[in-house]
KEDOZA-936773 format. One line per 8 residues: number of its first residue (from 1); their letters; for each residue x, y, z of C-alpha. Coordinates in Angstrom, 3 decimals. Each point is the difference from the previous one (the first is absolute). Layout:
REM KEDOZA-936773
NUM = A = X:Y:Z  ... .
REM end
This chain:
REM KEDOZA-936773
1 = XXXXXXXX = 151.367:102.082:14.940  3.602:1.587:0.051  -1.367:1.717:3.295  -1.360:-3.140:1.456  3.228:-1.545:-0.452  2.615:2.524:1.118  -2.079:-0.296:3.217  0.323:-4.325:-0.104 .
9 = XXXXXXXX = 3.762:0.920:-0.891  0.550:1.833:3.231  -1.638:-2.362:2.117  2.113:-2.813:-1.601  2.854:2.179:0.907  -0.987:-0.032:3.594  -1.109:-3.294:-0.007  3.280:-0.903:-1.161 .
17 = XXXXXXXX = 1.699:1.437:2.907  -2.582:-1.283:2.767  -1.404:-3.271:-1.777  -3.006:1.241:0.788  -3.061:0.111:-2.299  -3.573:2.220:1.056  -1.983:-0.339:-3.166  -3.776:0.248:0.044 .
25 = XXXXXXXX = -1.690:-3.109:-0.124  -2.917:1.783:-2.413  1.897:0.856:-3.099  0.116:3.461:-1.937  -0.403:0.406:-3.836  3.644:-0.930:-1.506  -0.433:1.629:-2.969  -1.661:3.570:0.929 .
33 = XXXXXXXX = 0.695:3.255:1.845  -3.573:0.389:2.197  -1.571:3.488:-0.284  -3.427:0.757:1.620  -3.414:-1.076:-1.282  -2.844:-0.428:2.024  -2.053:-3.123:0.883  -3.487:-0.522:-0.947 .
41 = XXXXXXXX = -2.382:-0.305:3.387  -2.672:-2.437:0.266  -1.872:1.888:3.474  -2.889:-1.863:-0.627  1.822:-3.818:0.363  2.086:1.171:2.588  -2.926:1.132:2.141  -1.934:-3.167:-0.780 .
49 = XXXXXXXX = 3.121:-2.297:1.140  -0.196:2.084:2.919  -3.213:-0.600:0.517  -0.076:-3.520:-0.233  3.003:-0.467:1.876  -1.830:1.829:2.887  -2.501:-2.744:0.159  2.749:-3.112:0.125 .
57 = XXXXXXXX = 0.272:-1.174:3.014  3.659:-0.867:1.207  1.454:-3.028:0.856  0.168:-1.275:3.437  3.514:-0.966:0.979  0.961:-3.629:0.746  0.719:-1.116:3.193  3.214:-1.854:0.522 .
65 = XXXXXXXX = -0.549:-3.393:0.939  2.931:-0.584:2.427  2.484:2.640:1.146  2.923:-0.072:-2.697  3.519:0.339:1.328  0.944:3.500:-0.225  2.006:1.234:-3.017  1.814:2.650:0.206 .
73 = XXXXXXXX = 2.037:1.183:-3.042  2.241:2.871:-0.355  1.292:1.851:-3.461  2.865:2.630:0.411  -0.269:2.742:-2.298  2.326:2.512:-1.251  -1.924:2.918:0.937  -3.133:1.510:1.779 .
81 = XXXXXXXX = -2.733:0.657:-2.797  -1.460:3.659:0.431  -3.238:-1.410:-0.595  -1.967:-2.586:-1.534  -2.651:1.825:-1.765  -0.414:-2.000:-3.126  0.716:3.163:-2.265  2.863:1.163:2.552 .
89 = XXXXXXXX = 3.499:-1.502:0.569  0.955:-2.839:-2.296  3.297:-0.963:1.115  0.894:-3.334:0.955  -1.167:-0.350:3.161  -3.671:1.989:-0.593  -0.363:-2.611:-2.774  0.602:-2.844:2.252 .
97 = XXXXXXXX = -2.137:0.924:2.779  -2.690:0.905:-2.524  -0.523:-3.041:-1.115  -0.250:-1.419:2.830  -2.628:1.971:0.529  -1.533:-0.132:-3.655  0.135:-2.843:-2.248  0.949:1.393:-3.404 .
105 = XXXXXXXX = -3.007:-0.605:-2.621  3.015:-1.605:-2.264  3.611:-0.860:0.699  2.745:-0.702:-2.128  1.898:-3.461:0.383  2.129:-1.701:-2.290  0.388:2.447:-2.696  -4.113:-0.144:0.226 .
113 = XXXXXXXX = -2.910:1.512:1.496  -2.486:-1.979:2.486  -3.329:0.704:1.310  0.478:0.480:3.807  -3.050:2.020:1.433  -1.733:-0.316:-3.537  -1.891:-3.414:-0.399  1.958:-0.451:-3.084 .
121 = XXXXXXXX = 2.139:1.460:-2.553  -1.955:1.714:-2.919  1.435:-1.636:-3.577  -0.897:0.620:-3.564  -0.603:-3.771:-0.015  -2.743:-0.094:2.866  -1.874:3.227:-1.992  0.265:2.011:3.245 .
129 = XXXXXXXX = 2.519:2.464:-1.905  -0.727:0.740:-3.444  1.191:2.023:-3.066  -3.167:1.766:-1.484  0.070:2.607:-2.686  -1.323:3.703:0.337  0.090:2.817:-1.761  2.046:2.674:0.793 .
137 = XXXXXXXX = -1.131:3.781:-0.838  1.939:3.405:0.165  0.727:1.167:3.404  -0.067:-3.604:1.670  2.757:-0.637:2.267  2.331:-3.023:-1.977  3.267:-1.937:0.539  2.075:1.028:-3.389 .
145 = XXXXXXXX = 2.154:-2.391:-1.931  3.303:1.607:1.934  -1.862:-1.268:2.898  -1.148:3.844:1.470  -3.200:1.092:1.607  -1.914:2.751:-2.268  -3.237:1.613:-1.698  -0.457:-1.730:-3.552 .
153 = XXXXXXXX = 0.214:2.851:-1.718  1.336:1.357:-3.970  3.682:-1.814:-0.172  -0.671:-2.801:3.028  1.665:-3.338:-1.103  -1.771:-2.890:1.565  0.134:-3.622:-0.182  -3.917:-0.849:-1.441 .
161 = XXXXXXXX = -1.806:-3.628:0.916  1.817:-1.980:-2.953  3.394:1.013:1.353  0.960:2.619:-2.551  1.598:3.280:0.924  -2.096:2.641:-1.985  -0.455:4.013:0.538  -3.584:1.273:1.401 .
169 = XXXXXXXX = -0.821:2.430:-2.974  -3.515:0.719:1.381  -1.422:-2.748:-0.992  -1.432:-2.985:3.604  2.694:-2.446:0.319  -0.968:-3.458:1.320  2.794:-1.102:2.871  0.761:-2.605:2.222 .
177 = XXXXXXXX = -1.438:0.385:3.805  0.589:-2.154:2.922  -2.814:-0.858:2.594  0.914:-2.461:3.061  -2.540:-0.861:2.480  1.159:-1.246:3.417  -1.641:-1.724:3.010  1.181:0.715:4.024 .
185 = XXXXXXXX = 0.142:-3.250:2.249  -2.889:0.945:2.964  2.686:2.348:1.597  -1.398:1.549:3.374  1.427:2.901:1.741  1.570:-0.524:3.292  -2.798:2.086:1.534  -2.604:-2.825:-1.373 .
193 = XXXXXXXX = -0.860:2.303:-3.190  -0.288:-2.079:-3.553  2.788:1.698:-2.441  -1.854:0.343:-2.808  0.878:1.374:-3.367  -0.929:3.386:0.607  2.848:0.162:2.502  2.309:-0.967:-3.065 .
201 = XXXXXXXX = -1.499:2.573:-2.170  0.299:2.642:3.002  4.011:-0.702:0.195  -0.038:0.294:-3.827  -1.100:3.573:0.527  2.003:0.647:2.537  3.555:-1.331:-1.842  -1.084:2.298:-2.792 .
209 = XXXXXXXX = -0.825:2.895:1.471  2.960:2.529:0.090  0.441:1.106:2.952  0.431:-3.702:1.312  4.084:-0.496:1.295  0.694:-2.874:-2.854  -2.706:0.156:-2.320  -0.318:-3.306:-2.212 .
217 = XXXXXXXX = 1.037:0.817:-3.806  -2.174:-3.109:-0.767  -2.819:1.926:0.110  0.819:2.463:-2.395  -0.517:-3.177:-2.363  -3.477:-0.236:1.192  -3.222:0.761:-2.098  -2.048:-1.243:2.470 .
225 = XXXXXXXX = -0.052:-2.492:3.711  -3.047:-0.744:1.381  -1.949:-2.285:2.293  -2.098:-2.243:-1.868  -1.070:-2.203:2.975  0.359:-0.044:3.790  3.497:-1.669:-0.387  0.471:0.201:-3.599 .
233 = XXXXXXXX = 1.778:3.093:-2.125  0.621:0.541:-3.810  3.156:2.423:-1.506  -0.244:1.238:-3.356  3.499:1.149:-1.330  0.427:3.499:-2.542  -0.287:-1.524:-3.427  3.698:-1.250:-1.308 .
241 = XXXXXXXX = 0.894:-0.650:3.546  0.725:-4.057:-0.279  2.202:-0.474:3.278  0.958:-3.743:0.508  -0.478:0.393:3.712  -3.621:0.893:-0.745  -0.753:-2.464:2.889  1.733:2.480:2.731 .
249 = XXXXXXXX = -2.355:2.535:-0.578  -2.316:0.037:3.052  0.573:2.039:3.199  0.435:-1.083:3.255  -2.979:1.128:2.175  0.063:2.497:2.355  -2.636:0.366:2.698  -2.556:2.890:-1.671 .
257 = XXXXXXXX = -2.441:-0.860:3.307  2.360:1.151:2.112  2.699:2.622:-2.228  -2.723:1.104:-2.528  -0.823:3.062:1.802  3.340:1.735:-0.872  1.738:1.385:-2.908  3.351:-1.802:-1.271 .
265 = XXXXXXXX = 1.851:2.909:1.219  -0.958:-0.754:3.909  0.832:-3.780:-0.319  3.297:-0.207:0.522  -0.044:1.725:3.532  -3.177:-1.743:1.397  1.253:-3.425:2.432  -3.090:-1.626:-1.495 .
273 = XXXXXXXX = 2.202:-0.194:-2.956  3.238:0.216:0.936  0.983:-1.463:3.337  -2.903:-2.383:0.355  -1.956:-0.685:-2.859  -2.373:-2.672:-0.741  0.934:-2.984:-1.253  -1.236:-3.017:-2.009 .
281 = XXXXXXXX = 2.547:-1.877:0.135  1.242:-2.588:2.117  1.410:2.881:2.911  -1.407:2.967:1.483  2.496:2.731:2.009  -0.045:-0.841:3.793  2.778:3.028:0.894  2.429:1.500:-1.681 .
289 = XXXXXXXX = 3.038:1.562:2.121  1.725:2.883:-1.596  3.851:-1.069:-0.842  -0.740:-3.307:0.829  -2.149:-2.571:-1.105  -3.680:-0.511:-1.175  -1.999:-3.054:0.894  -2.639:-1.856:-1.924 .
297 = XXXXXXXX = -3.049:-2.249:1.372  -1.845:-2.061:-2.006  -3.216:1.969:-1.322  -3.044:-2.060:1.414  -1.809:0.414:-3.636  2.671:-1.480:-2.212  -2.158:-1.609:-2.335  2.117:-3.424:-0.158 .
305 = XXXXXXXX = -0.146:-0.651:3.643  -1.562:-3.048:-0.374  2.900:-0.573:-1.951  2.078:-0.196:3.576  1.896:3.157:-1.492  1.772:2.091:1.285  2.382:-2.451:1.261  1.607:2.711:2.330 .
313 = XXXXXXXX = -1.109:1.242:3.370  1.598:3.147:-0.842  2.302:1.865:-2.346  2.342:2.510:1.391  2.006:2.257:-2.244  3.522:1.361:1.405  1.684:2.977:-1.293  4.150:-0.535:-0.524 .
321 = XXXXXXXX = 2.562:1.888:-1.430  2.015:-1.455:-2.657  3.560:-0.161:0.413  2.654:-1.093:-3.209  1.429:-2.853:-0.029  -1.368:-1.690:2.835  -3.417:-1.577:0.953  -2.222:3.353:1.643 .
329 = XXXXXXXX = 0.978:0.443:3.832  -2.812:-1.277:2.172  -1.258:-2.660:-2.417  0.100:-2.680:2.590  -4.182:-0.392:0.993  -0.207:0.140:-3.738  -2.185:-3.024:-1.770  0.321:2.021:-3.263 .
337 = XXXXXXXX = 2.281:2.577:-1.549  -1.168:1.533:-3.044  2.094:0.997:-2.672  0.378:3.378:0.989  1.846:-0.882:2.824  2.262:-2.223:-1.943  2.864:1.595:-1.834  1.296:-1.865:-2.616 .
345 = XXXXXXXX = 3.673:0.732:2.169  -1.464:-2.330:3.058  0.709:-3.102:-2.333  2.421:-1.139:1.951  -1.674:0.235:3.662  -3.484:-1.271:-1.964  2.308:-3.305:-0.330  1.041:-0.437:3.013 .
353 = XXXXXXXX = -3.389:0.418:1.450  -0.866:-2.757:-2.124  2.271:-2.050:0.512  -0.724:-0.026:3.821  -3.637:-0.666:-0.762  -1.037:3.328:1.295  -1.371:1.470:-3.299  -1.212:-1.217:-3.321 .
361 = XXXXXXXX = 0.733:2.159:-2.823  -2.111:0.665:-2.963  1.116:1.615:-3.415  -1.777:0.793:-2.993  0.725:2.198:-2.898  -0.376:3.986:0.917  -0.981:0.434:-3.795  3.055:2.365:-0.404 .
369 = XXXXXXXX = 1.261:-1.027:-3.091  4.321:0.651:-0.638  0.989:0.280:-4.025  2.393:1.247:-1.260  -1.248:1.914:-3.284  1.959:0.405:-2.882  0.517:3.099:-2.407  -1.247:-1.394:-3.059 .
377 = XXXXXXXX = -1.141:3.318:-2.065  1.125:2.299:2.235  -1.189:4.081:-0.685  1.922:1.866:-2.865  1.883:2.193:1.864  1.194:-3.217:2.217  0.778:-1.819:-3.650  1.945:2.749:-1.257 .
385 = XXXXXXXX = 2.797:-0.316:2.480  -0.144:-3.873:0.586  0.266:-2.977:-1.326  -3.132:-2.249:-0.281  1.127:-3.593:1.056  -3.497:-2.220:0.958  -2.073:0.637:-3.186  0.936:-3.877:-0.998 .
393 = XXXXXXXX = -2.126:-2.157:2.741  3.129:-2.527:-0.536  1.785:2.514:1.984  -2.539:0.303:2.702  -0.479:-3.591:0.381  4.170:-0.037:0.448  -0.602:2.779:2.755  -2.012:-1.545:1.705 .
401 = XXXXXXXX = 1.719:-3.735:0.211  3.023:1.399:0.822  -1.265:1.602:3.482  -0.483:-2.561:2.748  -3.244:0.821:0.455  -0.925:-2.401:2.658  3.566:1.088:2.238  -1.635:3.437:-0.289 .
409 = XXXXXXXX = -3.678:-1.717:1.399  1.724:-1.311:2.523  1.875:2.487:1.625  -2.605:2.905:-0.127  -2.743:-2.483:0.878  2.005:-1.996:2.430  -0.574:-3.283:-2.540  -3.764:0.205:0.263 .
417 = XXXXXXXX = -1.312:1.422:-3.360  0.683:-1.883:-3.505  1.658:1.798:-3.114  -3.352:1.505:-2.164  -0.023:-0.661:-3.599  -2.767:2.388:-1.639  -1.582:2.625:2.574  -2.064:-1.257:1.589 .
425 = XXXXXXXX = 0.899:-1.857:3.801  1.090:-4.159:-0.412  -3.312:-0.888:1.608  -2.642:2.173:-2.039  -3.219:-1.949:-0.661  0.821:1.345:-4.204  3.723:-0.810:-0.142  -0.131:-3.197:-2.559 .
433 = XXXXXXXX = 2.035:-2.556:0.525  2.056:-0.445:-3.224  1.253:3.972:0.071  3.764:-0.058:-1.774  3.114:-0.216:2.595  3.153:1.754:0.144  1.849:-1.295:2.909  3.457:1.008:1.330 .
441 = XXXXXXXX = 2.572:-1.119:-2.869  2.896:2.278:-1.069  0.983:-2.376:-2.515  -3.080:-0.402:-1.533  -0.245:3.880:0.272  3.310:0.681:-1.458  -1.159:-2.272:-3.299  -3.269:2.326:-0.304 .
449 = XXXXXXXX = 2.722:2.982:0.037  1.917:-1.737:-2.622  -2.807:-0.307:-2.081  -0.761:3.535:0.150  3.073:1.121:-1.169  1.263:1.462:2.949  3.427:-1.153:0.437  2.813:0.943:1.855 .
457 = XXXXXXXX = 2.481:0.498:-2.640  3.164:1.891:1.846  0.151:-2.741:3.104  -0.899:2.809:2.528  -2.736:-2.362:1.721  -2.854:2.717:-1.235  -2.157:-1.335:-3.636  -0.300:2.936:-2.902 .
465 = XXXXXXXX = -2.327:-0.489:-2.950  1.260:-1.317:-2.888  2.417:2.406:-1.992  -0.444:2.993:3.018  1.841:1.020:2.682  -2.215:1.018:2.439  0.437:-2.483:2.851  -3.550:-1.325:1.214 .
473 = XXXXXXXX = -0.270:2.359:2.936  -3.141:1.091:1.938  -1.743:1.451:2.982  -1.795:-1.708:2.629  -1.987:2.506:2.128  -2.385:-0.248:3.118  -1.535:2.500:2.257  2.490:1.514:2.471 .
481 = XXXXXXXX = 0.071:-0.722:4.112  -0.994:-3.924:-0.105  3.172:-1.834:1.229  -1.671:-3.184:-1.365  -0.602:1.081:-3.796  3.401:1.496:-0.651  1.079:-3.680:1.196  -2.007:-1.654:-2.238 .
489 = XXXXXXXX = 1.655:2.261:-2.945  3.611:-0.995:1.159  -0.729:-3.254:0.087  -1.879:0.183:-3.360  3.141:1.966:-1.341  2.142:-2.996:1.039  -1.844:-2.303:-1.657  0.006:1.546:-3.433 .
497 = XXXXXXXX = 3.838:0.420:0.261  0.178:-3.698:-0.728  -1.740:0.316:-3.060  2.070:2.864:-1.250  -2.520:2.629:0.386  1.476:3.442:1.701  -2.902:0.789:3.002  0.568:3.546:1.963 .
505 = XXXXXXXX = -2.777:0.413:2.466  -0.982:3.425:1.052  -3.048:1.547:2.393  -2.069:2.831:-0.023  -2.569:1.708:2.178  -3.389:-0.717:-0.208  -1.225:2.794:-1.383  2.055:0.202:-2.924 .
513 = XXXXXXXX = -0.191:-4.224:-0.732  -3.599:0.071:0.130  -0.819:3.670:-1.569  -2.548:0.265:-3.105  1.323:-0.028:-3.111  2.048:0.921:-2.242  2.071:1.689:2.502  -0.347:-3.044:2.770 .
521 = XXXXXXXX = 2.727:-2.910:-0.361  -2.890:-2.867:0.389  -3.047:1.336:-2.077  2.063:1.810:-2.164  2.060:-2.901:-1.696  2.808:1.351:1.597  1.926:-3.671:0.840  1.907:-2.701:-1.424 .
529 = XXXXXXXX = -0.830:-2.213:3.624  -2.579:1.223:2.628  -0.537:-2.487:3.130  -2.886:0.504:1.314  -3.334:-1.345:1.590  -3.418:0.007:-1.100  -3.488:-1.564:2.115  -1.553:-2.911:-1.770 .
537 = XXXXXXXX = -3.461:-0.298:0.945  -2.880:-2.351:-0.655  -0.217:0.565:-3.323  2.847:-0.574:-2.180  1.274:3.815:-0.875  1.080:-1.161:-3.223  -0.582:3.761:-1.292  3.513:0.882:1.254 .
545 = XXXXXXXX = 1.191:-1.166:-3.186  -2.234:0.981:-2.745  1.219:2.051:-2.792  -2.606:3.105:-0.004  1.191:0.355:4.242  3.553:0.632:-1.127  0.827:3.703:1.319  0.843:2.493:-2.320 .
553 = XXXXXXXX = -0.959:3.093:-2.360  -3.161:0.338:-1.906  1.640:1.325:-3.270  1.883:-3.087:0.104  -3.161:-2.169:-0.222  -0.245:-1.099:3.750  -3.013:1.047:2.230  1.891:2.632:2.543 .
561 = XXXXXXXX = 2.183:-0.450:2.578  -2.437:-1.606:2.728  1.323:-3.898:-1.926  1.188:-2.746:2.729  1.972:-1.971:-2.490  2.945:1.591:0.475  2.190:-3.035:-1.920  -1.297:1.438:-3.487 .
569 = XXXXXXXX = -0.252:-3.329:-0.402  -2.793:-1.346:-3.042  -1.291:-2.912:-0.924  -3.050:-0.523:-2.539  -0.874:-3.537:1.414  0.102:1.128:3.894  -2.474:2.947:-0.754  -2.296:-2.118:-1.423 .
577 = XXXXXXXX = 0.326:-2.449:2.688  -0.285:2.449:2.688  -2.528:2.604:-1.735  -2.407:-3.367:-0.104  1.025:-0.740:3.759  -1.228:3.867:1.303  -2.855:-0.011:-2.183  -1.627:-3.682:1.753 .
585 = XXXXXXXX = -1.589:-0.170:3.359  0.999:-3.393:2.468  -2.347:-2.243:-1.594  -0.182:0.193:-3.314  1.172:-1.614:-2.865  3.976:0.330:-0.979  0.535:2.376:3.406  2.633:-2.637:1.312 .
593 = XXXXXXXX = 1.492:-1.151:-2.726  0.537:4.181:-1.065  1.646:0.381:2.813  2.217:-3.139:0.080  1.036:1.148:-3.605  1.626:3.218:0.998  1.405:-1.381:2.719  1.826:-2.815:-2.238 .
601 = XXXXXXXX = 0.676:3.286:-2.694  1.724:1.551:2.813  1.853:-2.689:1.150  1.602:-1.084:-3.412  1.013:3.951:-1.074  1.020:1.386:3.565  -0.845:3.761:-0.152  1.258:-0.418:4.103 .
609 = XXXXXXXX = 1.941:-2.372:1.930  -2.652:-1.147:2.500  2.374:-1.034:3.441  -2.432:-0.790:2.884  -3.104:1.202:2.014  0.703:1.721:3.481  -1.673:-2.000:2.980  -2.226:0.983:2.334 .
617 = XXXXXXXX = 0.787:-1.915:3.853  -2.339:-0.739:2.769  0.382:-2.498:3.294  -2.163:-1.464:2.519  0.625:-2.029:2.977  -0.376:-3.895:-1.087  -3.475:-0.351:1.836  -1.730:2.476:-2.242 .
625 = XXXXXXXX = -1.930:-1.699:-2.474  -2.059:0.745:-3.621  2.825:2.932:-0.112  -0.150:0.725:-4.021  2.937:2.134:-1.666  -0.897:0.544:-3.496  1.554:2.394:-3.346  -3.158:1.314:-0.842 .
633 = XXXXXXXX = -1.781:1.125:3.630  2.224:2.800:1.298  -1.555:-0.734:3.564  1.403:-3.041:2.287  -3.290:0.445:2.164  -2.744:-0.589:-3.408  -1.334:-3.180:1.801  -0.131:1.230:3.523 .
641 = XXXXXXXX = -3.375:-1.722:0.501  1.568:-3.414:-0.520  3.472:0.243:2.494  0.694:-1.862:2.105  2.324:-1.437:2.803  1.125:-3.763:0.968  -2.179:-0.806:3.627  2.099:1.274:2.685 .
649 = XX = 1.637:3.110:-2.505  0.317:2.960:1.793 .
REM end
């Protein structure tokens, strides 16, 4: 987990700087580090899906009625893909055209998943995903209790079907498994071929096969994918693996009529793949010229033709270069600029844009979460040579009414973002309304110190503890080279002055701020203040903060040096809350109201000062239409197939 989040860390960290935000739609276990396992194949279904699908004949395309006016639209990117082969480039601009191109089985809006080229959603509740119970033997592959792929074997600690953590002593263990079964809309290639299920099962090979450029850790997960009907497929998770995105795992399809015949290793180079594939979606690739631009026609098999969609007569997609602090050069002939093309710096020309009606702008959160985390049992060697100051949450809550939290939004997110108050974004579907509030108030916040017994007895303007003479004086760090963090700490430092507490900020290179413990200032315990950013994702990572992922030594009693929760900070009633929260699947009983628990836990004792999210941007001209900017989809281009432009846009 500690690996999977150094890695969210950075990309906050960059995100930070750019306001940018290129998550994967299809999340990755939170809570494991993947190692390989293989998949068990089903030859027999797959050939049978085949088979049948052989025999299907494919849809004619609709006519048009009447000629439709011609619709033109035109999306300026912030660089040229080098290729679009589904396991190949995954920036932001493959991802857009891509889906364009392929309509993701599931997407992720509002915090929530959505069946797009699925006919629906599987749910515990509709019986198309299920819990059952097997029993697991030495030697089978499991998902441990710390969350690891391994053998059950002599020593292997596992969590069984009732939900207990016992140790495999030889002896079967019954465990948890999840099977979901999905079902494909009638999707037909753009060359008139059904996609059937065995195409999905085909790309499931392929994403796991090793020599594949970006092979799909999902699958490591995987005990088994198989067709079980012409457009119809069925996972089977390792036992202990209960992911609550169960519902993402399918695989988009990949054309095994026409790329079968070659290993995952040629893929990549072949045009059929890369340059030009075929699509199911709502565009196929008309041209593509090199440094320039690649334009999209609608594919003459889109199964919702009759719906009148595409809207568009074409999509073209432009290649710009970013330039700071301005809108990109050449983004005139632009209906729609993604967010890569935005810096966060081009605020000010963005406005004025707007305000001549020549753009609309569009913001949503970039999922970058800004805290500010606070030493609260820092490592021994740190102890030993400082004084501990934020054990009392009194003094925490003091902290954090005492910086102007919103002044800080506002600036670094141009008055667009609201202050967080637990951490998780302002608009997650979990965040419950009734979550405790700590809003700016240095009076109220020099009470809290009062009460405390921190005092500042000799009328310097800097509070000691009661009957000491150690002034209350601390460290604020944040990663070195980002103009806009050491900002935020001056301005934080400021703040705190009022309330007689002593702030000196301080930076440090990456390396060192964000190094394993114990020697590492972050994951060692090393801090009284760290400012930093973690990614909040779909679901709630409420696991930042749990007392068994605080870093430190195993002769102490903690488990190693790979922790997360890097406060120290413990609380009996949050790991309850939040142990029941990771332990539920969407769906069933208490999952919500787990989750809203920790978050209201974490809001009342303030193991960080949550500031802010950083904001993603995009713009389009004001006659694009069903445009759709959203935290949760990373892509601005998810609902290509339904764009579209005012009559006369051009």
């Amino acid at each position: 987990m500690r690996k999977l989040l150094i890695l969210l860390l950075f990309a906050g960290l960059l995100a930070g700087c750019q306001q940018d935000d290129s998550n994967q739609t299809v999340a990755t276990p939170a809570d494991a580090t993947p190692a390989a396992t293989d998949a068990t194949e089903e030859a027999g279904m797959v050939a049978e899906a085949t088979a049948a699908a052989t025999d299907t004949p494919a849809p004619t395309p609709l006519p048009s009625a009447t000629p439709r006016p011609p619709k033109d639209l035109v999306v300026c990117l912030g660089a040229e893909p080098a290729d679009l082969y589904l396991y190949g480039d995954d920036s932001i601009a493959a991802t857009a055209i891509r889906h364009a191109l392929y309509e993701s089985p599931v997407t992720s809006l509002g915090y929530d998943y959505q069946a797009l080229a699925l006919e629906k959603l599987p749910s515990l509740a509709d019986g198309d995903a299920q819990v059952q119970t097997i029993e697991a033997n030495e030697g089978d592959m499991v998902v441990t209790a710390a969350g690891e792929l391994a053998p059950l074997g002599q020593g292997t600690t596992v969590v069984d079907a009732a939900g207990q953590t016992v140790t495999y002593d030889g002896q079967p263990i019954t465990m948890p498994q999840l099977v979901v079964n999905y079902s494909f809309r009638p999707l037909v290639w753009s060359d008139g071929t059904p996609v059937t299920a065995a195409d999905s099962v085909y790309s499931f090979e392929v994403a796991r096969d090793r020599l594949t450029p970006r092979p799909d850790a999902q699958a490591r997960y995987t005990a088994a994918y198989e067709a079980t009907g012409e457009r119809s497929l069925r996972w089977t998770g390792l036992p202990g693996y209960l992911d609550p995105a169960f519902m993402t795992h399918v695989w988009l399809p990949l054309p095994q009529h026409q790329l079968g015949d070659f290993t995952p290793a040629e893929l990549p180079a072949l045009d059929e793949a890369a340059r030009a594939p075929l699509s199911y979606g709502a565009f196929v690739v008309e041209s593509w010229t090199a440094g320039e631009s690649i334009r999209l026609v609608p594919n003459p098999h889109y199964d919702r033709a009759a719906e009148g969609l595409p809207h568009l007569t074409s999509l073209t997609f432009r290649f710009l270069a970013e330039r700071p602090r301005a809108l990109p050069e050449g983004y005139e002939g632009c209906h729609v600029l993604t967010s890569d093309v935005i810096p966060f710096d081009a605020l000010p020309a963005l406005d004025a844009a707007v305000a001549d009606s020549e753009l609309v702008e569009y913001v949503a959160s970039a999922g970058v979460i800004e805290q500010i985390i606070f030493g609260i049992d820092p490592s021994a060697t740190f102890e030993a040579t400082h004084s501990l100051w934020f054990a009392d949450s009194r003094v925490r809550q003091a902290v954090t009414q005492c910086i102007d939290r919103q002044a800080l939004a506002d600036t670094f997110t141009g008055g667009r973002s609201p202050v967080m108050d637990t951490f998780v974004p302002t608009d997650h579907a979990l965040r419950p309304a009734d979550l405790p509030q700590w809003p700016y108030d240095p009076a109220a916040a020099n009470t809290l110190l009062d009460e405390a017994g921190l005092l500042d007895a000799n009328g310097d303007g800097v509070r000691e503890a009661i009957g000491a003479t150690q002034p209350f004086s601390v460290t604020l760090g944040t990663v070195a080279g980002d103009p806009l963090r050491q900002e935020l700490n001056e301005r934080v430092r400021d703040d705190l002055a009022t309330c007689g507490i002593q702030v000196n900020p301080y930076t440090m290179d990456a390396g060192t701020w964000f190094a394993p413990g114990p020697s590492g200032t972050v994951f060692g315990r090393q801090f009284d203040l760290a400012q930093f950013a973690w990614l909040s994702r779909i679901r709630p990572d409420c696991g930042l903060y749990l007392t068994a992922n605080i870093p430190g030594p195993l002769d102490q009693g903690f488990n190693g040096w790979g922790g997360v929760n890097v406060a120290g900070w413990s609380n009996e009633a949050y790991d309850v809350a939040c142990g029941r929260a990771l332990s539920l699947l969407p769906g069933q009983e208490g999952y919500v109201e787990a989750h809203q628990e920790a978050m209201r836990l974490f809001a009342a004792e303030l193991p960080a000062v949550p500031l802010f999210s950083r904001l993603r941007l995009a713009a389009t001209t004001p006659d694009v239409l069903n445009f759709r900017l959203d935290a949760t989809q990373p892509s601005e281009l998810w609902n290509a197939f339904e764009l579209d432009m005012t009559p006369g846009g051009s």
